[in-house]
N, C-alpha and C positions, 0 to 999 in steps of 0.2 A: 512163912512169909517174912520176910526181911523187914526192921521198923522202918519208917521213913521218918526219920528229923527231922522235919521241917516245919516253917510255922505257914500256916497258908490262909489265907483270907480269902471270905465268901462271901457271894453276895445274894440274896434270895435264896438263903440255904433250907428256911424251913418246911418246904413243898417241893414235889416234883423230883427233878434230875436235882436241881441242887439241895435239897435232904440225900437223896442219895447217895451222891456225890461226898457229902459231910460225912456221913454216918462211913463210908469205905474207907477216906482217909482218914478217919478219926481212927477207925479200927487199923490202920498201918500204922499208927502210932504219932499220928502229926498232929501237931499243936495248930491248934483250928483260932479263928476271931472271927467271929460270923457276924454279918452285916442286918442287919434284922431292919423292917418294917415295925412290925409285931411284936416287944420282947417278951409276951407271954407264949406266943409262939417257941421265940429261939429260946426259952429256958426249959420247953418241952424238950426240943431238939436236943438240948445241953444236960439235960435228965437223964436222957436217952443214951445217948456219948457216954456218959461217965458210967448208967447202968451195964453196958455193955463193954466195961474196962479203961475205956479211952480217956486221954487226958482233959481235962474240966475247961471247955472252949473259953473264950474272951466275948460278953458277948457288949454289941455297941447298936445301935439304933438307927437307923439313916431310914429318912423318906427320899428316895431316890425321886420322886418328881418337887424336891425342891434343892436349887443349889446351892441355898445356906446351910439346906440339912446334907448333904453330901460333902462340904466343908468342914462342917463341926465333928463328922463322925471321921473323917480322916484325919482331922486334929485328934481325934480321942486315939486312934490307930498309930498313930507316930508317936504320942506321947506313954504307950507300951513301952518304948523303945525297941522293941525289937526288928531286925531286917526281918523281910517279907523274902520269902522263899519263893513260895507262888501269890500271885491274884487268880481270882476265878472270877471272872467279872459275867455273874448269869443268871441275875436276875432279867425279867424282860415285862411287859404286857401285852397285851393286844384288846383294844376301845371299838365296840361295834356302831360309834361315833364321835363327832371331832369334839374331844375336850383340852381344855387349856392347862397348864400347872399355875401355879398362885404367878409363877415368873411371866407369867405370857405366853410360853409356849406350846405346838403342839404337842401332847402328850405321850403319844408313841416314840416319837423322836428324842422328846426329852431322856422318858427314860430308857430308854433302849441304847441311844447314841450319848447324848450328852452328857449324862450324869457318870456314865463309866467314862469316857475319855477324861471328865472333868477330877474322878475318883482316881484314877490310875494314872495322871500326871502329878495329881496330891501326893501321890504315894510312892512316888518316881525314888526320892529321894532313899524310903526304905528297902526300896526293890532292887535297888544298886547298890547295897551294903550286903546283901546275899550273891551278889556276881561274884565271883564268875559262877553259871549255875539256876540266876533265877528263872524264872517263867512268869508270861502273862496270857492266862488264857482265858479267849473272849466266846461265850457260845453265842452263835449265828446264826444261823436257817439256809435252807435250800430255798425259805420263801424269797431270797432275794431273785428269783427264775419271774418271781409274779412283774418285775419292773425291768427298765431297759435302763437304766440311770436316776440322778438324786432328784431330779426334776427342780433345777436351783430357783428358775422360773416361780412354781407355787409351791416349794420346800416346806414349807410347814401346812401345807395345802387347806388355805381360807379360803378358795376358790370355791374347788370340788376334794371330799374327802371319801374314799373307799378305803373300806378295814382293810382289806387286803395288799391295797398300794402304800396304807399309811406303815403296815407292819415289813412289808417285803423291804421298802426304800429302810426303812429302821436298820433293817439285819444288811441288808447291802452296806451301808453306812458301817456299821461293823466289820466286816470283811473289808471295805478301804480303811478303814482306820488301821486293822492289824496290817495291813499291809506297810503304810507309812510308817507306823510306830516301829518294827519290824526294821523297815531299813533306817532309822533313822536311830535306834539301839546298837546298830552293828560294831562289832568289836566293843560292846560293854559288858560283853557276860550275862546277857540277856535275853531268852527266846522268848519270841511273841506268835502264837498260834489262834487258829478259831476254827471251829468246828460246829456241824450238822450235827444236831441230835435224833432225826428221826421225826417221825410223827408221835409224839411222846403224850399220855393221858396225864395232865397236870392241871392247876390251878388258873394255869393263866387267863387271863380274861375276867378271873372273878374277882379284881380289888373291887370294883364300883356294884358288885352283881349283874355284872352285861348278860344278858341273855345270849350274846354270841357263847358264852362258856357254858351252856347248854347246849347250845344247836350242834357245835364244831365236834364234841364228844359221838355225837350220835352220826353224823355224817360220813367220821371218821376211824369210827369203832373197829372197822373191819382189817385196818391198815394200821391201828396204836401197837408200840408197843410201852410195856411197863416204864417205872420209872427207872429202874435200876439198871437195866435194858437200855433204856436213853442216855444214864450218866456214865456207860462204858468210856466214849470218846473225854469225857471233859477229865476221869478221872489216869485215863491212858496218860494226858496229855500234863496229867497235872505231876505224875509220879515214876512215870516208867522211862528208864534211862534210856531206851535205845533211841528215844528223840531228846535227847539232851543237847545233842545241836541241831538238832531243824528249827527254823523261826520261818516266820512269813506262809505259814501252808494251812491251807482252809481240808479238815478232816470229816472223814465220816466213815464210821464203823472202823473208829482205829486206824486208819487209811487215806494217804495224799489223795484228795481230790479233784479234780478238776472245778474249776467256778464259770459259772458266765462270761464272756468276752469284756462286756461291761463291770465287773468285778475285779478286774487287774487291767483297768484303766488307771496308768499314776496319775496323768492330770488332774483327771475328776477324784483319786485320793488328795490330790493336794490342793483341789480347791474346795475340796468339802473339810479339807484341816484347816484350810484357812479361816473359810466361814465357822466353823466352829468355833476358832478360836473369838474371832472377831465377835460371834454372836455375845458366847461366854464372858467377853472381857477379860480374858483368864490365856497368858501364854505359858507354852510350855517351858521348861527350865532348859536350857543350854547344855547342852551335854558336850 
């Protein structure tokens, strides 16, 4: 196997597809900065890497449902100095009720949508010092199938909140982001992609100890696959040349996929960039 130079940042790497995901490209030989929740977590993760040859990760702290804490840890990310090769923006959760972050928001959204567009325009700056070449790869869902749009109406849904709606509209939200981001990269040396992992057995759901991250295990056992199994698409996408130029394509199992009709809708991508931005107070940098 051929090394891979590159320095790649993760997000939610210590569980799931993204350890996975770590642990592969670490052993290609790429210089990892994992984004950690947890740093007793990411310095197992970081044990792990090194016991297994790989080079000794960078590791940084971000609570992704707050956006001071996903400010300060892309401060800490830029002050490396080094260009970002790839993002891996995949961390996610899923709340089997409506909880808010310190900021006010709903919390699926936040961190699912907000905190990565807000992480990955921070970081804009290093990820354009690796073009021509870089990648931004965002992991998504097929749950966006559960919604028909962002619902802008009850958007952070104070109304009525369903796990389901609140997580599907998150991952939809994803998919118009890369899609924006994507064309609005063009001609920088920049691919931006997002991908379906599957019905993947991971942590998700247990930051609060939801009882959904019981149930959804057992309902879905017969249709999981592994983790490693899951982080095929995020790690294809993060390393393998033959899509060194496709940007804008939502994946799964290694493979262009089709999305929802409602999912490559530009309008509704450019007014949920909008609103984002606006929510955020936070514009992206002019390229």
């Amino acid at each position: 196997m051929s090394t891979l130079a590159k320095h790649i940042v993760i997000t939610g790497p210590t569980a799931g597809i993204g350890r996975a995901a770590a642990l592969s490209l670490a052993g290609q030989g790429a210089q990892l900065t994992l984004l950690c929740r947890n740093l007793d977590k990411g310095a197992d993760l970081s044990e792990a890497i090194v016991g297994a040859g790989g080079l000794k990760p960078h590791l940084v702290q971000m609570d992704m449902a707050s956006l001071d804490g996903v400010r300060r840890a892309a401060m800490v990310v830029l002050d490396l100095g080094l260009p970002i090769d790839v993002l891996l923006n995949n961390a996610g959760l899923i709340n089997s009720h409506r909880r808010e972050t310190l900021d006010g928001f709903e919390e699926t959204l936040a961190v699912n949508h907000f905190a990565p567009f807000l992480l990955t325009g921070l970081l804009l700056p290093a990820i354009l010092k690796a073009a021509p070449g870089a990648r931004i790869v965002n992991v998504a869902s097929g749950a966006h199938s559960f919604v028909k749009g962002m619902g802008f109406d009850d958007i952070q849904l104070e109304r009525r909140y369903k796990t389901f709606e609140a997580y599907g509209r998150s991952k939809l939200a994803n998919i118009l982001f890369t899609r924006t981001l994507s064309q609005r990269l063009t001609g920088k040396g920049v691919t931006v992609n997002c991908l379906h992992p599957g019905a993947v057995a991971t942590d998700i759901g247990k930051q609060h100890g939801e009882l959904i991250a019981k149930i959804i295990p057992i309902l879905l056992k017969p249709f999981f696959r592994g983790p490693q199994k899951g982080a095929e698409t995020s790690i294809y996408l993060c390393a393998n040349e033959e899509v060194s130029d496709q940007t804008g394509g939502y994946w799964t199992n290694c493979k262009l996929t089709k999305v929802k009709p409602w999912a490559e809708d530009d309008a509704e991508a450019r007014r949920l960039w909008d609103y984002t931005q606006d929510t955020l107070g936070y514009e992206y940098p002019t390229l």
